[in-house]
N, C-alpha and C positions, 0 to 999 in steps of 0.2 A: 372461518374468515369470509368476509366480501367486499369483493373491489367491484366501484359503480364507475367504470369506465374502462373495459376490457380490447384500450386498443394500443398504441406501436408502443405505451409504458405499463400500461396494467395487463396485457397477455404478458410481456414476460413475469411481471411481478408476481402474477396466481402461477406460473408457473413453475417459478422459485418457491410460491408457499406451497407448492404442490408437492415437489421435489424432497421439504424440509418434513414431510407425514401427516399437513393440513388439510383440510375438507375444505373447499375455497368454492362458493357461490358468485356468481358474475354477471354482468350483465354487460350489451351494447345494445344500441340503436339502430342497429342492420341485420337482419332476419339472417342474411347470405351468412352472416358472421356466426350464427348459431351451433352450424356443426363441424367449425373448426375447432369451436369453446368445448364442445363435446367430447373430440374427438383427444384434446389435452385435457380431459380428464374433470373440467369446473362445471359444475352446475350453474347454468346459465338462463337468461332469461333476458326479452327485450325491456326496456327501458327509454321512453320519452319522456324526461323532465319537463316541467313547467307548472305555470301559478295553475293548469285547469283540469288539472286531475278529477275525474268523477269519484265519490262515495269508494264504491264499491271496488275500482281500480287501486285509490289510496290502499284498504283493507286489503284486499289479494296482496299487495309489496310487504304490508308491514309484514302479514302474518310469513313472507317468504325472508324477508331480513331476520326475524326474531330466531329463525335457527344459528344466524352467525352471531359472534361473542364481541368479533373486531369487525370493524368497517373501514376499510379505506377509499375515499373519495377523491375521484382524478377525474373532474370535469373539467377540462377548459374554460379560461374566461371566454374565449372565443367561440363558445357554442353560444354562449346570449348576445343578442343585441345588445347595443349602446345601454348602460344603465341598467340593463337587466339579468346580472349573475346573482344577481341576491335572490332576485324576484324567479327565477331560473330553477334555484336549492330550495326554495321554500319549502316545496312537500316534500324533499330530501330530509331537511332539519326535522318536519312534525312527523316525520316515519321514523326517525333515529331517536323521538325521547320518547315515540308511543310501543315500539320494536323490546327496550329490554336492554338494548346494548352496553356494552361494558365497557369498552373503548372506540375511540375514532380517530384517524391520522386524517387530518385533511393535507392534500397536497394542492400547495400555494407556488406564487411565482415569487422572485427578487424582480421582480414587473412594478412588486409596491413601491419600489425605495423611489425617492426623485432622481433624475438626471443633472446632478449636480458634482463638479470634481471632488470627488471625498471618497474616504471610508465610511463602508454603509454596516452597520450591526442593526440585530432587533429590535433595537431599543426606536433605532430610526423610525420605523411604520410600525404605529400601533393598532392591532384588531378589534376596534372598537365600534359596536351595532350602530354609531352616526357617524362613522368614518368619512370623508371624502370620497374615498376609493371604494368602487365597486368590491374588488377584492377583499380589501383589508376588511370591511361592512360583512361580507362572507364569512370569512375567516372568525368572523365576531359572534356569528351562526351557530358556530360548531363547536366554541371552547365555553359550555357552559358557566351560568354562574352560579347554580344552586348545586352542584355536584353530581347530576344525572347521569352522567359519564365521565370516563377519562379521557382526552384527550392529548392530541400535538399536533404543533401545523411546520410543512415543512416547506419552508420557501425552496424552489428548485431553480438554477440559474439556468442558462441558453441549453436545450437536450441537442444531443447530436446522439449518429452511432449508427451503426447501419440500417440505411433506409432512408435515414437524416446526415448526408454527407455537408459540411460547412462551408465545402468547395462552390456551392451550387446557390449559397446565398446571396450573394452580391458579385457573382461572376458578372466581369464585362459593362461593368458599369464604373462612371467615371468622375472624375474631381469627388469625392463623397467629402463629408467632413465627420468628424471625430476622428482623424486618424492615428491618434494619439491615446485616445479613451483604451482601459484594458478593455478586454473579452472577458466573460464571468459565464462559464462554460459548465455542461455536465455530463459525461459521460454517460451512455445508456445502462450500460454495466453499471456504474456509482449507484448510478440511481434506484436502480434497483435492489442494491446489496446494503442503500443504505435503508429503505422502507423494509424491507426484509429484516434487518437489524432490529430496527423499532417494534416490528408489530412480533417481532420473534421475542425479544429479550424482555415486552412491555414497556417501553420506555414513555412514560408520559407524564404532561405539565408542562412542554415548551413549547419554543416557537425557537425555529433553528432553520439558517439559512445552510444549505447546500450547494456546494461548489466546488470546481478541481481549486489547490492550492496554486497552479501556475496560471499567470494574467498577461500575457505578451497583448502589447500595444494591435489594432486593429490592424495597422496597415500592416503589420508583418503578416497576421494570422492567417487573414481574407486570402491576400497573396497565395500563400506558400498550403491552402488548402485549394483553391483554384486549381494550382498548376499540376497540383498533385492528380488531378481529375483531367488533365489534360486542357482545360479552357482555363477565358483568357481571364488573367489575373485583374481586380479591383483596384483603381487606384485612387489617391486621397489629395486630398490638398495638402501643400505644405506646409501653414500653418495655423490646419488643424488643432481643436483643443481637446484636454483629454476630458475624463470621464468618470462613472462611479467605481470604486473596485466593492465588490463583495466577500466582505469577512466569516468566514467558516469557521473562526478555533472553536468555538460554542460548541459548535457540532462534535468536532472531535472530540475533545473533553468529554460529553456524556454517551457517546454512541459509540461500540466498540468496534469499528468497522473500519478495515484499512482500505483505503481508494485505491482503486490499478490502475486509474488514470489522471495523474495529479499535474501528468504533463501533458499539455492538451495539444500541442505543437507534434509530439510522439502517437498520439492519441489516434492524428488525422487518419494512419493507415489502417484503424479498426472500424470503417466507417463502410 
């Protein structure tokens, strides 16, 4: 196995694969990071993405991917610039069909779906190489169309979990609007137990959005995670509109993995 982003989601995730009897190769972007990756057991190595990889650099990665079987990719959109997450993976995607690989989990956001009051399914944003979206154009990267690999992409809704407390996002800040919109939340545990699922059991061919089952309205959540942290609670305008929810059964249905945190409201004190 190798995960190309060994940080607050992919260190536990190689840890889990670590855990479960796998050989897990990894990488990050900070030297300092190196002999903690060691030190849990993953064969590591640094990694700067981008369009201008030299020759000889591309060649050192592939021949260093072609030992693992699965690959899972957890870049941020937010590592690229405006415009450029596609342009970001590019020598990501031509080392994953020159490597050998057999499968690849790309990890996505529910960032694609629009901002619009509804139920949001897969079906909503499609991953297609002239997408609109940065992302979704990514996402289009990874799930072959000539068969070269297996793949699944797994849209991830908001991570929290220790480290990433919910309390601290919008503390102390005032009139906000959506206060009505649900929260489309994930637990750092889920998260983990559900890519753990997939790349354990093979699961591949979709495109599956992940989420805790409970949606409590914004202005509850913000609140009652604030106060829990001791600072001062967010408040909303009155009449706020709400917002997207994101649909999970997809997931459940093919992925056999029970959520420990499907109440995100209970969730708060594992943070």
């Amino acid at each position: 196995m190798a995960v190309v982003g060994c940080g607050w989601l992919g260190l536990p995730l190689a840890r889990h694969l670590l855990a479960r009897g796998h050989r897990v190769l990894g990488t990050t972007t900070t030297p300092e990071q190196l002999p903690p990756l060691a030190r849990a057991g993953i064969e590591a190595r640094l990694l700067q993405l981008g369009p201008a990889w030299e020759p000889a650099e591309e060649a050192d990665f592939i021949a260093w991917l072609s030992q693992a079987s699965v690959l899972v990719i957890n870049v941020p959109p937010r590592a690229a610039v405006a415009g450029g997450y596609p342009r970001l993976l590019r020598p990501l995607h031509r080392a994953v069909a020159a490597a050998g690989l057999r499968a690849v989990v790309f990890v996505s956001t529910t960032g694609v779906y629009p901002d619009e009051p509804r139920l949001m399914r897969e079906a909503d944003a499609l991953s297609t190489r002239d997408a609109a979206s940065d992302v979704l154009r990514t996402e289009g990267h990874f799930v072959p169309r000539h068969g070269q690999w297996q793949s699944t992409v797994l849209r991830l809704g908001g991570l929290f979990g220790p480290g990433r407390a919910p309390g601290r996002f919008l503390a102390g800040r005032r009139e906000l609007p959506l206060g009505d919109a649900p929260v489309n939340l994930l637990h750092l545990t889920d998260a983990v137990g559900v890519l753990g699922t997939v790349v354990g059991r093979g699961i591949w061919g979709h495109t599956l959005n992940v989420c805790a089952q409970g949606h409590p309205p914004r202005r509850e959540f913000y609140p009652a995670a604030a106060r829990l942290l001791g600072l001062e609670p967010p408040t909303f305008l009155a009449d706020s509109a709400g917002g997207k929810l994101i649909e999970s059964s997809r997931l459940r249905a093919v992925v056999p993995y029970e959520f420990q945190h499907d109440d995100v409201l209970a969730a708060l004190a594992d943070c």
